[in-house]
C-alpha positions as CSV (number, residue, x, y, z in Angstrom):
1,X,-61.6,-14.6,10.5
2,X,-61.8,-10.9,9.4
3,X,-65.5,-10.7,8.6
4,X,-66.1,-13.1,11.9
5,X,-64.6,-10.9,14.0
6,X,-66.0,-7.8,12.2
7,X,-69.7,-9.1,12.6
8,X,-69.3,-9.3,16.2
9,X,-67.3,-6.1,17.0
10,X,-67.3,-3.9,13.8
11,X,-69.5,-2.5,10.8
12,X,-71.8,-5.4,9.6
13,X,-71.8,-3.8,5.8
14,X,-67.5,-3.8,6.2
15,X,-67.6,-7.8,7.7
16,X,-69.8,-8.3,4.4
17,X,-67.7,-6.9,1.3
18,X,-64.4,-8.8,3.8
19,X,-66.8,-11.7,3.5
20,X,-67.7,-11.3,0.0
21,X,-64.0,-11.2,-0.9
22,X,-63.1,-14.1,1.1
23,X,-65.6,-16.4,-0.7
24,X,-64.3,-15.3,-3.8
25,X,-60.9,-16.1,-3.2
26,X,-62.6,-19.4,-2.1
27,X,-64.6,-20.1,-5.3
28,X,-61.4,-19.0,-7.4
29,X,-58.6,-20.8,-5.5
30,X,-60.5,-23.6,-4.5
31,X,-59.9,-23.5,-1.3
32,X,-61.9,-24.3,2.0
33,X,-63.2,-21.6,4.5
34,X,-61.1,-22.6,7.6
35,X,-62.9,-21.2,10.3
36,X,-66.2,-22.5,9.6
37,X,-65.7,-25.8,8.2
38,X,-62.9,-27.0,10.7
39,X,-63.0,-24.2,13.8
40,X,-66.8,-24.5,13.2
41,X,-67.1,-20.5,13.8
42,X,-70.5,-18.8,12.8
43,X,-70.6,-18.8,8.7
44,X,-70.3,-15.2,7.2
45,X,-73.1,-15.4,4.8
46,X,-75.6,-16.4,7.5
47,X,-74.5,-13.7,10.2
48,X,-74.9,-11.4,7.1
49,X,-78.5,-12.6,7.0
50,X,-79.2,-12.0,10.2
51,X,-77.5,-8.9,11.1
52,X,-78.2,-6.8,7.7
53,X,-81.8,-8.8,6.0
54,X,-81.3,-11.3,3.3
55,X,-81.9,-8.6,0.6
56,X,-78.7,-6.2,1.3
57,X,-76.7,-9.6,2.3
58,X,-77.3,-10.8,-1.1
59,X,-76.4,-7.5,-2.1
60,X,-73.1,-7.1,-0.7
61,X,-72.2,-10.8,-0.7
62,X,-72.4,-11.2,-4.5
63,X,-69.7,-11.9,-6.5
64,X,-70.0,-8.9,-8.7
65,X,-69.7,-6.7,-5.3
66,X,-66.5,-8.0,-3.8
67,X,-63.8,-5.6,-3.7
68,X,-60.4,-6.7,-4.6
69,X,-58.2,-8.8,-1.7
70,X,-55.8,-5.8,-2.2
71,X,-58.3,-3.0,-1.2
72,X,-59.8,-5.3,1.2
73,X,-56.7,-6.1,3.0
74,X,-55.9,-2.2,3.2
75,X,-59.2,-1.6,4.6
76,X,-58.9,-4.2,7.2
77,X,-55.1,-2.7,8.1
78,X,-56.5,0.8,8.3
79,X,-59.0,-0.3,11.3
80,X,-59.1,0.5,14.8
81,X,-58.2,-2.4,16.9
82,X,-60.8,-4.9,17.9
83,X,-61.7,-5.2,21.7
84,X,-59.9,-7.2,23.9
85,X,-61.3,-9.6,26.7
């Protein structure tokens, strides 16, 4: 939801590494994404695509580049609230 949200209203290159962590912790837990496989929200990797080019998507969506949930989470925390309708 993070990097959804972040896409829309935030830094593109932040909603990527959120995203890149998030499939991650998908891969290693085995997990489904939630929001766009039930909620049916816009996928992460393909706004990525769109908003930054495929070749700095792939950049920051790759494994290799995903920062740990830990400093992820803190730099989620540490920013300014979102918009409100």
């Amino acid at each position: 939801m993070a990097a959804i949200i972040l896409f829309r209203y935030g830094d593109p290159e932040v909603a990527a590494r959120v995203a890149a962590t998030t499939y991650r912790l998908v891969r290693d837990k085995g997990v489904m994404l939630g929001p766009v496989k039930v909620l049916h929200l816009p996928d992460p990797a393909e706004t990525a695509v769109e908003k930054l080019g495929a070749e700095r998507a792939a950049e920051l969506l790759a494994d290799e580049a995903a920062p740990p949930v830990e400093e992820i989470v803190e730099m989620v925390l540490a920013l300014p609230p979102m918009p409100t309708r």
